[in-house]
N, C-alpha and C positions, 0 to 999 in steps of 0.2 A: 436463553441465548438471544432472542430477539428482542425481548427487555433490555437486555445489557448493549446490543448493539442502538439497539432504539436511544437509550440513557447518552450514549457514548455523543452520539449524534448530533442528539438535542440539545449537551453543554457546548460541546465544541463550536455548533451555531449558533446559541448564544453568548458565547464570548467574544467570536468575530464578526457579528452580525453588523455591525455600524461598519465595517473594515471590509467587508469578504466584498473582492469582484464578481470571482464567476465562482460556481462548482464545476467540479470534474469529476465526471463517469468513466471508470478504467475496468475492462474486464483486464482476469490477470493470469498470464500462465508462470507455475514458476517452478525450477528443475530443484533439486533436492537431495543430498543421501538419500534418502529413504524413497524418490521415485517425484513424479509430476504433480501436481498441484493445478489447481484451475479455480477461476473466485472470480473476485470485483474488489474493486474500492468505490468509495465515495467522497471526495475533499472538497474543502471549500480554500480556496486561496485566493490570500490578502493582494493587494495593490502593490505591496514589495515583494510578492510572491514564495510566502510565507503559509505552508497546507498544515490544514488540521483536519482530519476525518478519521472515518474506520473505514476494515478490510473486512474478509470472509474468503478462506482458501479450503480445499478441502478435494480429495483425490477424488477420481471417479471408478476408481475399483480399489478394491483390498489386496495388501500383497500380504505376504507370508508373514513377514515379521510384522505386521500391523502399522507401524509408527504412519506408513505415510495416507492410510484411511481416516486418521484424527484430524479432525479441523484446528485450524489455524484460524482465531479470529479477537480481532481487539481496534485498539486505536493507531493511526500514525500519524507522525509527526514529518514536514520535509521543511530545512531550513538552506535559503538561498544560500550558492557559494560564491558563482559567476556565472555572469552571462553576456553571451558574445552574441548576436547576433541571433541565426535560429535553436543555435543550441546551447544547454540550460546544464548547469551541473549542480547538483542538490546536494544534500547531506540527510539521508533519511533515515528515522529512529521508528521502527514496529514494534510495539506492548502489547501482547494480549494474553489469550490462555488458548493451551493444546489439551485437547481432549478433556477442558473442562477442570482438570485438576493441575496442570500442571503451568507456572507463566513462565512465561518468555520474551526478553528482548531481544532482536534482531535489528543490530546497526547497519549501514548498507549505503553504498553512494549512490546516483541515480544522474542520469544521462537523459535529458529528452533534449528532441530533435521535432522542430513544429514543421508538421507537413503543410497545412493550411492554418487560416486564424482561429477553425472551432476545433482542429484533432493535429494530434501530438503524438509522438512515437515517444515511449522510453524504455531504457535497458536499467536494471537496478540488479549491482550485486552486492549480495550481504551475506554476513556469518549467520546461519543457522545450523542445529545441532551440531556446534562445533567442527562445521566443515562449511567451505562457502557453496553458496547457493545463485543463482540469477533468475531474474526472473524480467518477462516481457510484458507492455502494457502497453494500451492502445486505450489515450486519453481525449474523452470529446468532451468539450465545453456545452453547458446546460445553458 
């Protein structure tokens, strides 16, 4: 797993390495069917504000029916829509794999709100296991 987040990582920074402004550090909480969820991302985004990075989600206790003990981890994508002033509205696409065998895309729009120039507030809600989900991130510029 750390290979594959490492692998993930290291193309996505190499493809926008001549382009990438800043990165962004987001820890992440995110609600669920199946219960809370808690992780990070890590993206690098472009000058037209264009992110590539990966994630890592993963509960911090086990419930009965298992689904939401599985990690959640892979690559994302956030593609500008508009932006008004302090706040940003994205179009954001998540790939990865749940518990190792199983993948998963989650489409999802995403709201930030810039409190200062290094950290950012966003709300992202997206379809996961066929019921939508949200999830809250608190984004600081590296």
């Amino acid at each position: 797993m750390k290979k594959f987040l490492h692998l993930l990582f290291t193309l996505s920074m190499m493809a926008v390495a001549a382009k990438a402004q800043h990165v962004l550090a987001s820890p992440i909480i995110e609600k669920t069917i199946a219960g809370n969820q808690y992780g990070g991302q890590l993206l690098l985004e472009t000058k037209s504000q264009w992110g590539f990075g990966v994630f890592y989600l993963k509960s911090l206790q086990r419930s009965e029916g298992g689904q939401s003990y599985y990690p959640f981890y892979g690559a994302s994508l956030n593609a500008p829509l508009i932006k008004s002033g302090k706040i940003h509205f994205f179009l954001n696409v998540r790939a990865g794999f749940v518990n190792t065998n199983f993948f998963v895309i989650a489409p999802g729009f995403e709201t930030r709100l810039a409190v200062t120039k290094s950290v950012s507030l966003s709300l992202l809600s997206s379809i996961r296991m066929q019921s939508p989900s949200t999830a809250l991130r608190i984004n600081i510029k590296l």
